[in-house]
C-alpha positions as CSV (number, residue, x, y, z in Angstrom):
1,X,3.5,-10.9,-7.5
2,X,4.5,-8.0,-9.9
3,X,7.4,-5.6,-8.5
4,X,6.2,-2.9,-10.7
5,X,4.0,0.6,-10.2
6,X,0.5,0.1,-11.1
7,X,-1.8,3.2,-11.9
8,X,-4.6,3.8,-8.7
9,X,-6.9,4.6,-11.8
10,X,-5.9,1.4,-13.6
11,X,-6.9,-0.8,-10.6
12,X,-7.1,-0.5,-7.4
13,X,-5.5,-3.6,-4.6
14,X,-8.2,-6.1,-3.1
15,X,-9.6,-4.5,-0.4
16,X,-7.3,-4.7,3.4
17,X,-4.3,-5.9,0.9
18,X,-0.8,-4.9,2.1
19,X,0.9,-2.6,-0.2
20,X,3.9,-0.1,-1.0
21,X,2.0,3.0,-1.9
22,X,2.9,6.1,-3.9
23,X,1.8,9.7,-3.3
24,X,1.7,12.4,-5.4
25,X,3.7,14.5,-3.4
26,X,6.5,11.7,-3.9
27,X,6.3,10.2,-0.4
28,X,5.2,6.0,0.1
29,X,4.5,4.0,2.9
30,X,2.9,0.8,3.5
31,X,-1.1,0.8,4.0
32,X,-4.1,-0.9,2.7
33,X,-6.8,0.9,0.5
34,X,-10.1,0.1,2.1
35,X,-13.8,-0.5,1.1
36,X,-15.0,3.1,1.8
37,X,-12.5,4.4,-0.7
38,X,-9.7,5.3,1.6
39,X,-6.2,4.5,2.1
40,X,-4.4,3.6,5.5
41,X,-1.2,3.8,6.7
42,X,0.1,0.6,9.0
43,X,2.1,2.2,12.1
44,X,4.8,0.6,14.0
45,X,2.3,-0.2,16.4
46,X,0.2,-2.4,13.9
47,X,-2.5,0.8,14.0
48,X,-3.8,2.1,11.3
49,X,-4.8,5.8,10.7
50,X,-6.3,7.6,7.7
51,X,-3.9,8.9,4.6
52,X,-4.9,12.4,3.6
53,X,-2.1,12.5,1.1
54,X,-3.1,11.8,-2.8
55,X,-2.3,8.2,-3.1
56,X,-0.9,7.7,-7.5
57,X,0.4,4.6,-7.5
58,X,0.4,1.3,-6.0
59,X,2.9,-2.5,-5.9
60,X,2.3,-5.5,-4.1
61,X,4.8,-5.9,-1.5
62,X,7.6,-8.8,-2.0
63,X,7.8,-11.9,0.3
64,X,8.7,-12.5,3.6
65,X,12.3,-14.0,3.7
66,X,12.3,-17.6,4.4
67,X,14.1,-18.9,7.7
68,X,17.8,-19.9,6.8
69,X,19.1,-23.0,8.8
């Protein structure tokens, strides 16, 4: 896993991957890019809808913590 930026014309994330996405008008969320060429945005209700913002950038997004005892 790589906690840096990577270019959306350098690569692209595996199709349905999780990721932090950057827009070009400086906004992020978490989404997936998909394979008809479009990104999504994951909801709070585990929904997706379509991203009309210009997606720039892309990172993997870090692990889920581990259960402490």
């Amino acid at each position: 896993m790589s906690n840096k930026w990577i270019n959306v014309k350098d690569r692209l994330p595996n199709n349905f991957e999780t990721v932090l996405a950057f827009c070009k008008d400086g906004g992020m969320f978490v989404g997936r890019h998909t394979p008809w060429d479009r990104w999504e945005i994951w909801t709070a209700m585990k929904s997706t809808r379509i991203v009309s913002r210009t997606v720039t950038h892309w990172m993997s997004l870090p692990e889920s913590p581990k259960e402490s005892k």
